[in-house]
N, C-alpha and C positions, 0 to 999 in steps of 0.2 A: 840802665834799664831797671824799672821796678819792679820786683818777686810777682806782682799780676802778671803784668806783660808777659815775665816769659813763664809762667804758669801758663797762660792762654796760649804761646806757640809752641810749647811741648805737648800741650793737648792737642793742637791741631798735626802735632807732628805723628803721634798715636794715633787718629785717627787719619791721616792718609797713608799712614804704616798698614792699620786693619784693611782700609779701602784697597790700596793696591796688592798688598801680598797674600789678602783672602784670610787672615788669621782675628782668632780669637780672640777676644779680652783680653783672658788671662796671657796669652802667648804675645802677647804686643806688651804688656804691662812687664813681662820675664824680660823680654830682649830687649826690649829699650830703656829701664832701667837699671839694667846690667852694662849698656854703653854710657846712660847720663845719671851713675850713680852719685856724683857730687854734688848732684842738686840740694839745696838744702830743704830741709822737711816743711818748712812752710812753701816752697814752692813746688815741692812736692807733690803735698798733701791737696794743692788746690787743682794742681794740673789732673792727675788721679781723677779725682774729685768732678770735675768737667767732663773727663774721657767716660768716667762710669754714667755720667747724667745722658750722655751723647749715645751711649751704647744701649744703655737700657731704655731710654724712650725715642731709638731711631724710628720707629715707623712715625710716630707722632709729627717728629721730627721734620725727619722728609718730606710730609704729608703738610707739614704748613710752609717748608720749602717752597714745593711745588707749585700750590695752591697760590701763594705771592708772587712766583716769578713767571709772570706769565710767555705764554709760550715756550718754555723753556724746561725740559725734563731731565731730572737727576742724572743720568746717563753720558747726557751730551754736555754739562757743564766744566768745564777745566775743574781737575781732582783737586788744586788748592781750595780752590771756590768754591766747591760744593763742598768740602772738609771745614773750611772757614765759616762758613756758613752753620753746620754743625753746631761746630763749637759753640758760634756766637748763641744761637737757639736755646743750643744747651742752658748757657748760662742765663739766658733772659726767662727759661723755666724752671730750673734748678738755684739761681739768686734773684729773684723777684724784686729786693730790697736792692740790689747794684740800679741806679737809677740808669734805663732806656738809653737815654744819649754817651754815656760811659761805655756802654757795653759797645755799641752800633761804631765810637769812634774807635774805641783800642780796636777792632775788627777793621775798619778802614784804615789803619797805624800799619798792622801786619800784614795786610794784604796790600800795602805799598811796599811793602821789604821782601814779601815770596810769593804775589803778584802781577800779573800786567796792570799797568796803570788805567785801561780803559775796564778791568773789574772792578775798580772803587766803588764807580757811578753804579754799576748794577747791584753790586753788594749794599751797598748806601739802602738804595731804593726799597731791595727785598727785606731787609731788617728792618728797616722803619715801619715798612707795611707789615710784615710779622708782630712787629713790637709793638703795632696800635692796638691789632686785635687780641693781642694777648690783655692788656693794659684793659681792653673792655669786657675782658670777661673776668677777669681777677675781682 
């Protein structure tokens, strides 16, 4: 697996840490790099990296979640899904330069491994539609 890959499921694993156990930044960045200290610093540094883009512009975030996934609101989503989701945003507004289709696939990559397989199709869908509108306003 390549230092993105699991840069992008450590980030997702941060954030369904903060999502379900109600914790911090800082307190999810303390414990879970205290369990997966062996990461090496370029995987590190990007997983990091993604979690703070996700944390600091989650209302943003959500809000083009939402807005793409029609009839369907944050709350009611499976926590992978709605974390992977996250993440993928994150990075599609925090690495601009990661080309659109890169981002959208490693997210359907990871959400076939900590996934049900009928969230592919919906994840596909909402990123893409995220990903146009970002693209046109860049």
């Amino acid at each position: 697996m390549g230092t993105r890959r699991k840069s992008r499921e450590m980030a997702l694993q941060m954030l369904f840490q903060a999502d379900m156990g109600k914790q911090s930044a800082d307190q999810v960045r303390r414990t879970f790099w205290a369990e997966h200290g062996a990461a090496s610093h370029h995987v590190r540094g990007f997983a990091d990296d993604l979690f703070r883009v996700a944390m600091d512009r989650a209302g943003d975030i959500d809000g083009l979640i939402e807005k793409h996934a029609e009839h369907w609101r944050m709350e009611r989503m499976a926590v992978v899904d709605r974390n992977l989701l996250r993440a993928a945003v994150a990075e599609l507004l925090g690495y601009p330069e990661t080309p659109r289709a890169v981002v959208i696939n490693e997210a359907l990559e990871i959400a076939r491994k900590f996934s049900s397989p009928e969230s592919v199709q919906f994840l596909n869908g909402v990123l893409d539609s995220v990903g146009k509108e970002l693209e046109k306003t860049a």
